[in-house]
C-alpha positions in Angstrom: 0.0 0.0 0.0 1.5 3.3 -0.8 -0.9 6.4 0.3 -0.5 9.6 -1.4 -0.8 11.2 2.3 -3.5 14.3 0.8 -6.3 12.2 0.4 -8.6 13.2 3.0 -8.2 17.2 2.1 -5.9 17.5 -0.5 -7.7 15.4 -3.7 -10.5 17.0 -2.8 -9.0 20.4 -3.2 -6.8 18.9 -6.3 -10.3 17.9 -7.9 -11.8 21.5 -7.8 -9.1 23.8 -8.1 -7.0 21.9 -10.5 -9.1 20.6 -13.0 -12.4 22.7 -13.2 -11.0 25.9 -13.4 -8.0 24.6 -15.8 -4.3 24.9 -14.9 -0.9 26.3 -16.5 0.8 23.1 -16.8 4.8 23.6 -17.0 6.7 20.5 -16.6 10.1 20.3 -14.0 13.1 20.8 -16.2 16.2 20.0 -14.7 17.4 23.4 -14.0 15.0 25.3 -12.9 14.5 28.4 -9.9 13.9 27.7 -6.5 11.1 29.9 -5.1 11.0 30.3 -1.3 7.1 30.4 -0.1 4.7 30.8 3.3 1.7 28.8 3.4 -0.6 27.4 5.9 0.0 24.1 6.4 -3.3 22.0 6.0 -2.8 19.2 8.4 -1.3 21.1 11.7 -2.9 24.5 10.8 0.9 26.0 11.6 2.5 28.0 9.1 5.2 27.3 7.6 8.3 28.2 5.2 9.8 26.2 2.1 12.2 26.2 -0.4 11.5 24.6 -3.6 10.3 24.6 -7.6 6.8 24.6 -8.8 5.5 21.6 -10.3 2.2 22.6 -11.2 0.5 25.9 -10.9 -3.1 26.6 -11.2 -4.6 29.8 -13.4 -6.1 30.7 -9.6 -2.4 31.5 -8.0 -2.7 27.7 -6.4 0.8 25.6 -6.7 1.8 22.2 -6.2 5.7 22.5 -4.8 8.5 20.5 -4.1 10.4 21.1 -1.3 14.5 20.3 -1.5 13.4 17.3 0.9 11.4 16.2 -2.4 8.0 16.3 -0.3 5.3 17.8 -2.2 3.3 20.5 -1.1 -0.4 21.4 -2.7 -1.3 25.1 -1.7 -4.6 26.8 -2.5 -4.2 30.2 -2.9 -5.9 30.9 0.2 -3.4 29.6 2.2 -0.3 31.1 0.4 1.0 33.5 2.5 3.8 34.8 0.5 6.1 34.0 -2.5 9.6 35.1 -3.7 12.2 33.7 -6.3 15.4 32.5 -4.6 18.3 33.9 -6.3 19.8 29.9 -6.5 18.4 26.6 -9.2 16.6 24.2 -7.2 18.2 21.1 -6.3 17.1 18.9 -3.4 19.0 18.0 -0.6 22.5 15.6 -0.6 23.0 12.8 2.4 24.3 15.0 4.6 21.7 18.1 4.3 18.8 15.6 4.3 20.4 13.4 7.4 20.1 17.0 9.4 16.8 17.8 8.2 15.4 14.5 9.4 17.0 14.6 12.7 16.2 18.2 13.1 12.9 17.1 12.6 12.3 14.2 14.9 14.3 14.8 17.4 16.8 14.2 19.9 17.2 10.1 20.2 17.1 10.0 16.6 20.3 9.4 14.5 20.9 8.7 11.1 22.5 5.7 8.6 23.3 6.4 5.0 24.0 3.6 1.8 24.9 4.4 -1.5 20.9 5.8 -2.3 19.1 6.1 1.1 19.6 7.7 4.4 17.4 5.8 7.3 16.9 7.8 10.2 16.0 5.4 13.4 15.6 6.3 17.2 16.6 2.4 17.6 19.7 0.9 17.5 22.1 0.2 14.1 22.2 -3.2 13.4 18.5 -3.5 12.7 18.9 0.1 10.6 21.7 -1.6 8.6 20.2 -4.5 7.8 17.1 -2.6 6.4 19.7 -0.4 4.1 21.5 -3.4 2.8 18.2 -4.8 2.2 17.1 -1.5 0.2 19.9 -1.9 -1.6 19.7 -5.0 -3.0 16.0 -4.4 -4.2 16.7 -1.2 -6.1 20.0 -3.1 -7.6 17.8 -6.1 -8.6 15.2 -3.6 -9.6 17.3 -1.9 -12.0 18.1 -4.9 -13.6 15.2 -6.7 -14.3 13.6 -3.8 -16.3 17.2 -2.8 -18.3 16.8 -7.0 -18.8 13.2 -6.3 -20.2 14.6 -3.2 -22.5 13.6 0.2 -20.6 17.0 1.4 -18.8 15.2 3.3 -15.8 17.9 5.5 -13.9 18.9 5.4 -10.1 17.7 7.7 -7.7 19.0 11.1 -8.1 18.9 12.8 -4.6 19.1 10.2 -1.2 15.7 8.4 -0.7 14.8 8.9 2.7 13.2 5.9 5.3 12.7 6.5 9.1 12.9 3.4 11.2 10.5 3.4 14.4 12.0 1.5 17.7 8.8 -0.3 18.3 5.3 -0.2 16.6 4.0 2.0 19.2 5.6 4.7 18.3 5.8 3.9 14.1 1.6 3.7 14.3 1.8 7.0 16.9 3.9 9.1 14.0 1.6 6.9 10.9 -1.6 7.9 12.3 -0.7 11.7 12.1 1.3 11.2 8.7 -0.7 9.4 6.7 -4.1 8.3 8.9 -5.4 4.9 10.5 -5.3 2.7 7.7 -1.8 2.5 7.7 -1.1 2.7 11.5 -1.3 -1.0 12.1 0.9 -2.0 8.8 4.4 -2.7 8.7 5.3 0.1 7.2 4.1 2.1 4.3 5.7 4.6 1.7 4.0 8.1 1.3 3.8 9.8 -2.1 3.4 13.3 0.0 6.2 12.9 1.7 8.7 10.6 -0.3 9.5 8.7 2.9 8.8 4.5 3.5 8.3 4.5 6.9 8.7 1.4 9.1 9.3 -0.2 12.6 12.1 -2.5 13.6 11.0 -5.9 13.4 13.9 -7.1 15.1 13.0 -6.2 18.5 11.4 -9.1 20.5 8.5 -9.1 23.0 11.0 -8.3 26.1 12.4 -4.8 24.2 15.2 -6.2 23.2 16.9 -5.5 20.0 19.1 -7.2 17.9 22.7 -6.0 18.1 24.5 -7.8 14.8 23.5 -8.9 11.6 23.1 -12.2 12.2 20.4 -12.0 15.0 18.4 -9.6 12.6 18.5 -12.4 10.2 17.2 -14.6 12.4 14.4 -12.6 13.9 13.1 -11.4 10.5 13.2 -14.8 9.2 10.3 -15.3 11.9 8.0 -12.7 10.2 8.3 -13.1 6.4 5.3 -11.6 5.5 6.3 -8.3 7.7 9.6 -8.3 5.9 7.7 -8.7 2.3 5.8 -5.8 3.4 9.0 -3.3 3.5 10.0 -4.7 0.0 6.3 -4.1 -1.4 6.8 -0.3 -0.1 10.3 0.4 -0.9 9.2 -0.7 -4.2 7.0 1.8 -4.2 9.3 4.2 -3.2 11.6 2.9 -6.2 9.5 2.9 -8.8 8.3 7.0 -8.0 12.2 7.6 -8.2 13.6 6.2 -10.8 11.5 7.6 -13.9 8.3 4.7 -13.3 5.9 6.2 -12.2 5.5 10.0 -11.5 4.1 11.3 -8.2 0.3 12.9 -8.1 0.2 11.5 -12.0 -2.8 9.3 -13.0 -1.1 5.8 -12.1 -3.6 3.3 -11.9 -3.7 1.8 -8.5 -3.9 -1.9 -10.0 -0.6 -1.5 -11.9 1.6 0.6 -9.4 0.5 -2.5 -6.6 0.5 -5.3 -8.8 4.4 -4.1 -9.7 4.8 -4.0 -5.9 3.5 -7.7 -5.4 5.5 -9.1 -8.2 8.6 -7.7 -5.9 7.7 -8.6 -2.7 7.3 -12.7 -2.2 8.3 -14.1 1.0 11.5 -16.5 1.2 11.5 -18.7 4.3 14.5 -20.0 3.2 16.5 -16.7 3.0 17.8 -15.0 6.3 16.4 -12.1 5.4 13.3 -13.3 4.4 13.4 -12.0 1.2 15.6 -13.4 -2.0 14.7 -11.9 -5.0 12.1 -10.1 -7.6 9.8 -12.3 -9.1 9.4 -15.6 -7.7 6.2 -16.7 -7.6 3.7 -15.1 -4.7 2.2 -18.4 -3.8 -0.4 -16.0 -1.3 -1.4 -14.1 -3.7 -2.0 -17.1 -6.3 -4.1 -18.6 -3.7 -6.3 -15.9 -3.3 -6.9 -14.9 -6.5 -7.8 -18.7 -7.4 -10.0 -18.3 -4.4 -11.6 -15.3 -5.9 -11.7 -16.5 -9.9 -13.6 -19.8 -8.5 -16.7 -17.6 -7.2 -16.8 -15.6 -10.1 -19.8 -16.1 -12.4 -19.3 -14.1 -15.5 -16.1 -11.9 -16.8 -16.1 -8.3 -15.8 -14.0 -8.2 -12.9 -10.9 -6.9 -14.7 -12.4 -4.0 -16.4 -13.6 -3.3 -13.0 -10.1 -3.1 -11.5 -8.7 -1.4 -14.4 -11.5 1.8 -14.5 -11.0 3.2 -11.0 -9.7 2.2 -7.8 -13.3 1.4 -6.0 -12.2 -2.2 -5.6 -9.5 -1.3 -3.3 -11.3 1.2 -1.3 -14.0 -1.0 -0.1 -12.8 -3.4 2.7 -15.4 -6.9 1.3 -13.1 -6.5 -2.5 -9.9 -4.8 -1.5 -8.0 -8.4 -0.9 -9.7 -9.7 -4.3 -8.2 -6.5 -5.8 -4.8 -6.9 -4.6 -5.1 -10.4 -6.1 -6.4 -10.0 -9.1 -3.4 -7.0 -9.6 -0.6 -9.2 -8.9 -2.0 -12.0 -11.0 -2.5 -9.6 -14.3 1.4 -8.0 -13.3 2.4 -11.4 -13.2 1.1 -12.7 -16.2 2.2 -9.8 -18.2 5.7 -9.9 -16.6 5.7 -13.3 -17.7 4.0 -13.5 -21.2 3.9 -9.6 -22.6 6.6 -7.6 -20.9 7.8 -6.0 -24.0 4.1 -4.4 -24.4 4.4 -3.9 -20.2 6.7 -2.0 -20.6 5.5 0.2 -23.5 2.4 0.5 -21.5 4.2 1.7 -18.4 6.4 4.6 -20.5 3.3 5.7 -21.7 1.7 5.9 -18.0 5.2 7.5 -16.9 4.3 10.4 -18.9 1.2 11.9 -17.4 1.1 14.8 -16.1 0.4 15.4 -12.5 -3.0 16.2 -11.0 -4.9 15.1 -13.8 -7.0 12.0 -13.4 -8.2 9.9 -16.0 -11.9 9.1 -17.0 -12.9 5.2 -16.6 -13.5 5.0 -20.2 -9.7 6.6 -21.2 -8.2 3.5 -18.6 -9.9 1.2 -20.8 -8.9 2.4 -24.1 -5.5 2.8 -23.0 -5.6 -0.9 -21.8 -6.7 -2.1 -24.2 -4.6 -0.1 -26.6 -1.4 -1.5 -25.0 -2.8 -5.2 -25.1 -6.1 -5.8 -26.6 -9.8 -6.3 -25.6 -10.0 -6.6 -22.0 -12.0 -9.4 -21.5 -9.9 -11.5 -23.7 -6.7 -10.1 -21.3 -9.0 -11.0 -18.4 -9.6 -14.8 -20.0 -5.8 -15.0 -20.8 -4.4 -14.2 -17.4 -7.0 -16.9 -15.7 -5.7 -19.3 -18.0 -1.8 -18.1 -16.8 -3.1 -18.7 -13.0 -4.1 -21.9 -13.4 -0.8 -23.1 -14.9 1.2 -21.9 -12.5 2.3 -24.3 -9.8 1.8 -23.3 -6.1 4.6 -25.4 -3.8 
């Protein structure tokens, strides 16, 4: 689950004063001004400050910005304060200048751990932290690879991704519940399109308090909870994918392909000590439910219904079906049609942001990329029950 962190106030606003009124649409080149604004923050009613470039910017005076932190702001006019140019291009923050911002932020207790592409900052201890940054790293490595393998040579991240790492899941669902709201305050973690941050709890730490305090006994705690462990894969996937020139933040990404993607990354390894192995391996779970869920169907439809909107995952009697029924169509097109995936998902990578597709353009463009949907929807039952679940 990824949550775009504005949907309780900020689609809402996105709906009306985006799209009825029309917008200036500029795209983000990659030198452009910074601009330096005061705005009433939405969520805590404080004001604040930020530095950053304009993404979008409405005919009314309303901007979506992007601060050097790459979080992403939406202002109504209303509550824009003030705005100035800077007299510097924008250009988000290195390791070291987001490392101070995050512990700036949360506080003393909280330190931070940089890799190559991500800095975690944890008010727990380091060997847990560490693990979890090798871990990133392997996924965006493997990542990488299996799309320049299918033909589309995405790029690396191009500023540090950021992940905070909670002690204990008291305090992760205390900080989620304010972030990003209750349905992600009892997850494992989750990755926010607002903010550009996964954030997580260390899952190392047994029922005593204790934590883990090398390598080895992380490994062998983790290994415990494998589906915890394929939950911070499925979000730093997330995270990935928004990064790397997939998908593009507040764009029209349907909700089926950006999680089925995550799912095709995420399966559980028992067999691994860190409870995860690789992309790709067959999600047994998810093959079980979807089987589950084909068997009661009576008639074809479902499909088209996942494809035109995200209803299905919004109502809590389907969402599980529709999490399903995503990774099975993911994995059949990984499997059987990636070169047209992959066309499919350049095309997707080039919306524009805040603009949000009609049922009826989802369909056409799926059925552009790979043909009737009903004969997709046939074709990727057929796929399920060939594959073999050990």
């Amino acid at each position: 689950m990824f949550t775009i962190g504005e949907s309780r106030c900020g689609r809402a606003w996105i709906t009306l004063a985006w799209l009825t009124i029309g917008a200036a649409w500029h795209g983000a080149d990659a030198a452009e001004p910074a601009i330096r604004v005061r705005f009433l923050d939405d969520r805590s009613k404080d004001e604040r400050e930020a530095e950053g470039r304009v993404l979008v910017e409405a005919v009314d005076g309303g901007i979506l910005l992007e601060d050097q932190q790459r979080r992403l702001w939406s202002i109504t006019p209303e509550r824009l304060k003030s705005r100035e140019e800077s007299q510097r291009e924008y250009a988000p923050l290195d390791a070291a200048g987001l490392a101070t911002a995050l512990q700036e932020e949360l506080g003393p207790g909280f330190k931070t751990t940089r890799t190559a592409h991500y800095v975690l900052c944890t008010d727990g201890p380091s060997a847990y932290t560490e693990w979890v940054g090798t871990l990133f790293e392997r996924l965006l490595r493997a990542f990488l690879l299996i799309w320049k393998q299918a033909g589309w040579e995405l790029t690396a991240p191009d500023a540090p991704l950021p992940a905070l790492v909670f002690r204990n899941q008291e305090q992760y669902a205390a900080y989620a519940l304010r972030d990003a709201g209750p349905e992600v305050a009892d997850k494992a973690g989750y990755y926010s399109m607002r903010t550009n941050r996964i954030v997580l709890y260390d899952l190392a730490m047994n029922e005593a308090g204790d934590a883990a305090t090398n390598a080895d006994q992380v490994e062998r705690r983790v290994a415990a909870a494998p589906v915890n462990v394929a939950t911070i894969v499925h979000e730093a996937t997330h995270q990935i994918a928004f990064n790397c020139g997939m998908h593009t933040r507040y764009a029209d990404t349907p909700m089926w392909l950006a999680e089925g993607l995550a799912m095709y990354c995420e399966t559980p390894d028992l067999r691994s000590g860190s409870g995860w192995r690789t992309i790709g391996k067959l999600n047994v779970s998810r093959l079980r439910r979807y089987r589950e869920f084909s068997a009661d169907r009576r008639e074809a439809g479902s499909l088209r219904t996942l494809i035109q909107d995200e209803a299905s995952f919004r109502n809590p009697e389907t969402m599980l079906d529709a999490y399903a029924e995503s990774w099975a169509l993911v994995d059949y097109l990984m499997r059987e049609r990636r070169a047209e995936l992959v066309t499919y998902l350049q095309r997707i990578a080039k919306k524009p942001r805040l603009r949000w597709e009609s049922p009826d353009v989802r369909i056409a463009e799926f059925a552009d990329a790979f043909g009737p949907v009903d004969s997709v929807e046939a074709d990727c039952a057929a796929h399920a029950r060939r594959l073999r679940a050990r």
